[in-house]
C-alpha positions as CSV (number, residue, x, y, z in Angstrom):
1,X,-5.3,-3.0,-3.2
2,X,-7.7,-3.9,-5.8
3,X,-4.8,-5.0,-7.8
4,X,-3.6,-7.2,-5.3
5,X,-6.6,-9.1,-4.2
6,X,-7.6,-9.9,-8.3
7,X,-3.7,-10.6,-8.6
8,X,-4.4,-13.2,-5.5
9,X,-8.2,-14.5,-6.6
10,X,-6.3,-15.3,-10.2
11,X,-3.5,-17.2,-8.5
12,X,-6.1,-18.8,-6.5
13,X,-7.9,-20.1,-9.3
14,X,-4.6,-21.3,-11.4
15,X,-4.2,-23.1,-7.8
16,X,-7.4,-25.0,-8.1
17,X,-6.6,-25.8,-12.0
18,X,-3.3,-27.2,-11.6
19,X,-4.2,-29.2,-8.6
20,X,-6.8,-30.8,-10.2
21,X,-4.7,-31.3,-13.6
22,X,-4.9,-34.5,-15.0
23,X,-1.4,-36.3,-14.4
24,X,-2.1,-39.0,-17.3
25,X,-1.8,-41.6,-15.0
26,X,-5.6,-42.2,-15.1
27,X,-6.7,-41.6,-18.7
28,X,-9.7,-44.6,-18.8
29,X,-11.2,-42.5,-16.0
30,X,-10.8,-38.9,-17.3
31,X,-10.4,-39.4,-21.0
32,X,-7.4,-38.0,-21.1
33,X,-3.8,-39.4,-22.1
34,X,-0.3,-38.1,-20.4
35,X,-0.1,-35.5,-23.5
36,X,-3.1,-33.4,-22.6
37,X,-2.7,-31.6,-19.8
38,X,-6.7,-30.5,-19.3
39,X,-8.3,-30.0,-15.9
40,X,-10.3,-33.3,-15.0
41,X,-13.9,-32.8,-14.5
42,X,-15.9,-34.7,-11.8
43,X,-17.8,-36.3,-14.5
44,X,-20.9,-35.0,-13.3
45,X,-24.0,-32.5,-15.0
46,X,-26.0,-30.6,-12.7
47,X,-29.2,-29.1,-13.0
48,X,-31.3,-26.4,-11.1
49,X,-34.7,-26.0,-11.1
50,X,-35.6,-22.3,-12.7
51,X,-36.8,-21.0,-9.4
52,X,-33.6,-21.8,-7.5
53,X,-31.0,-20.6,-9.9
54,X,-29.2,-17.7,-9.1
55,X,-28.3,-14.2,-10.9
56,X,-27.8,-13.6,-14.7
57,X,-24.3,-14.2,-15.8
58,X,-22.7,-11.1,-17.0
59,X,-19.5,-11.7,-19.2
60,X,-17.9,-8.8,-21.3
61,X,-14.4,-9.4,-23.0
62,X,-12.9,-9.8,-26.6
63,X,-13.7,-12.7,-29.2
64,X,-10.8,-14.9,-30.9
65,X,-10.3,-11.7,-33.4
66,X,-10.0,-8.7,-31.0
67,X,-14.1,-7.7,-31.3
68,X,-16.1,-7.0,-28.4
69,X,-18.3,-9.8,-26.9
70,X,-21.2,-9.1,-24.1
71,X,-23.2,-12.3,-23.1
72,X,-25.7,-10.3,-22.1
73,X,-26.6,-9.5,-25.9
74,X,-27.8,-13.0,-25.5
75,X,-30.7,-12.3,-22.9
76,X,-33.9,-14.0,-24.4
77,X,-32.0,-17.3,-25.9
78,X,-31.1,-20.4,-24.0
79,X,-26.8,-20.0,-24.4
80,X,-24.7,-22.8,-23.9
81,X,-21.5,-21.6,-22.5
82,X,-18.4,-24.1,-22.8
83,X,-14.5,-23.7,-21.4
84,X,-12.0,-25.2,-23.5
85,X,-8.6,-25.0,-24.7
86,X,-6.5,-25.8,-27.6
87,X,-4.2,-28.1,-25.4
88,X,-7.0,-30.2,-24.3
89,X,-7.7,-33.3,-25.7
90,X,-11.2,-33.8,-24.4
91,X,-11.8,-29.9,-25.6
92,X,-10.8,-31.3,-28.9
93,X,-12.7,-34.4,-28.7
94,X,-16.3,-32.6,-28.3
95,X,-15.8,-29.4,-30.4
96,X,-16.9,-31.6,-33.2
97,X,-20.1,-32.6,-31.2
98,X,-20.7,-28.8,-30.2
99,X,-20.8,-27.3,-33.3
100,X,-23.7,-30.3,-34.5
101,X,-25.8,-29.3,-31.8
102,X,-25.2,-25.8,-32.5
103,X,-26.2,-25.8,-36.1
104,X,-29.3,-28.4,-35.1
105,X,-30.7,-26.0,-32.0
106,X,-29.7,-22.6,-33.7
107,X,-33.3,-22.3,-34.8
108,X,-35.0,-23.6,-32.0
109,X,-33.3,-19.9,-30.3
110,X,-29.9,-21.6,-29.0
111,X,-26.7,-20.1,-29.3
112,X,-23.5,-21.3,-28.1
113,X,-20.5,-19.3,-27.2
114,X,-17.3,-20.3,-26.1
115,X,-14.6,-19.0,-23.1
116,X,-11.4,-20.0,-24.8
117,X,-8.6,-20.0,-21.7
118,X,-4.9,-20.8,-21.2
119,X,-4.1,-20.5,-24.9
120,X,-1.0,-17.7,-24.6
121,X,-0.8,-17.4,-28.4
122,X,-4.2,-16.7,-29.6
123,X,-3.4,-18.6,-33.2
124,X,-3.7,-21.7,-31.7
125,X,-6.6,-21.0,-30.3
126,X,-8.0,-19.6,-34.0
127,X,-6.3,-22.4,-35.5
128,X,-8.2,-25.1,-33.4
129,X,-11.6,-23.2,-34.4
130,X,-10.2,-23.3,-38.1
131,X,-9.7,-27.4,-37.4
132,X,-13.0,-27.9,-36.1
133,X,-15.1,-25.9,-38.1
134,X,-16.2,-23.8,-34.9
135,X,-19.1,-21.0,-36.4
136,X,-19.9,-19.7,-32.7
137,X,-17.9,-17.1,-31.2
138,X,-15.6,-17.6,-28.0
139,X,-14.1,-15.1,-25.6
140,X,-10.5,-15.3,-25.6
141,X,-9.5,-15.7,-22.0
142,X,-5.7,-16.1,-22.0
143,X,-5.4,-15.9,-18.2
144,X,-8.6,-17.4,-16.7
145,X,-9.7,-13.6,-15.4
146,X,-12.8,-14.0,-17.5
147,X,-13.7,-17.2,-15.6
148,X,-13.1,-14.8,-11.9
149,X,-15.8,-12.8,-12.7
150,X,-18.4,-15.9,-11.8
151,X,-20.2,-15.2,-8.5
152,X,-18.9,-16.6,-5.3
153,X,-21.1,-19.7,-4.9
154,X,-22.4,-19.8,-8.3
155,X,-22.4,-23.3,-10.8
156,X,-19.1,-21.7,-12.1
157,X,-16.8,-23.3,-14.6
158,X,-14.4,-25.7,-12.6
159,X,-12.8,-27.9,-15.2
160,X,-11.7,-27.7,-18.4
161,X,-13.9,-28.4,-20.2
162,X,-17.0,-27.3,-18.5
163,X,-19.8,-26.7,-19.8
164,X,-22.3,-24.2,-18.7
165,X,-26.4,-24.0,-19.9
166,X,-28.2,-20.5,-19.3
167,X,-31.5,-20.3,-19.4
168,X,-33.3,-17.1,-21.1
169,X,-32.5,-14.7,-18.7
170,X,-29.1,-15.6,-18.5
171,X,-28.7,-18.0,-15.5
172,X,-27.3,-20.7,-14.9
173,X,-29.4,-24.0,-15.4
174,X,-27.2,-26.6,-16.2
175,X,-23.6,-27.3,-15.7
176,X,-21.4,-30.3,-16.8
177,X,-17.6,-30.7,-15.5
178,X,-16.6,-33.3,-18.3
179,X,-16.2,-33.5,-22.2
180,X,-19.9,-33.7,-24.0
181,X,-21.3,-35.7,-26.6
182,X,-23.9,-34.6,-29.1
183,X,-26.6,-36.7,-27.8
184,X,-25.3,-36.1,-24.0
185,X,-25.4,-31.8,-24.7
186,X,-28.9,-32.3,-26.3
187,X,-30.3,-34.2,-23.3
188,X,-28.9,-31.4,-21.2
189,X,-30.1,-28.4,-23.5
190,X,-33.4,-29.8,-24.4
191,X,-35.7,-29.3,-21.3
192,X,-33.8,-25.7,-20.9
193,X,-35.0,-25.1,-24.4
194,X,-38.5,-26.4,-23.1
195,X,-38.7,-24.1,-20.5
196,X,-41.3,-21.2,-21.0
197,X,-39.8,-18.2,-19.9
């Protein structure tokens, strides 16, 4: 029964992906051309103040080279959690971006981790880390169950890409459903990195 109902959350959420797939038709307003095939984002960042935001995100799996990977090891640093894939152009677009603000906020106690999902042959999704110099790890999620296991209600990945923010205890202060710039992820990091406790 167990089985079953993950079997039907999973095909629930490839539901939700594919009907909001980007059909091409509209690149100027997604970013996207008719090649890409990512999952449109609203275009829109939200943040939540730290005494409204939920539980602790707790994400265990395998990286892009079979090791284990718990975001909870992470507890005490502000994390910056992003969704992509290899077949997405906007994914490709920021990686770039990412791993500038990555090396720039490093010190400051940031780390950045990545939920790489929908890539059925994990080379490609080595092979774009190769490309864009990526020196943060990422899950590898082939089938989007990593991306289940967000609470019911929760700011939870919706798009590829997403883009997720966790403050030091591991919950969620910021999420953005559309491709980042460097200066656009540092606005939204910043004031989490600000934060106190």
């Amino acid at each position: 029964m167990t089985r079953r109902r993950s079997l039907l959350a999973l095909a629930a959420l490839s539901g939700v992906l594919m009907l909001s797939a980007c059909s091409g038709t509209n690149a100027a307003e997604t970013g996207g051309g008719s090649d890409t095939g990512f999952v449109a984002g609203t275009g829109l960042a939200q943040s939540v103040p730290a005494g409204q935001r939920g539980a602790a995100i707790n994400l265990t799996g395998k990286d892009l080279d079979g090791k284990g990977i718990d975001l909870a090891s992470y507890r005490g640093k502000v994390v910056v959690l992003n969704v992509w894939g290899s077949w997405c152009g906007p994914c490709r677009a920021e990686a770039g971006d990412f791993e500038t603000v990555y090396k720039a906020d490093q010190a400051k106690g940031v780390e950045f981790v990545g939920i790489n999902t929908r890539d059925t042959q994990i080379d490609q999704a080595q092979q774009f880390v190769k490309t864009h110099g990526l020196t943060y790890p990422s899950f590898y999620d082939e089938d989007g169950s990593l991306l289940l296991q967000f609470p019911a209600g929760s700011l939870n990945p919706q798009a590829i890409p997403s883009t997720l923010i966790l403050d030091r205890q591991g919950r969620i202060a910021v999420r953005a459903l559309e491709p980042l710039t460097s200066d656009q992820l540092a606005k939204l990091v910043d004031p989490v990195i600000a934060e106190k406790s």
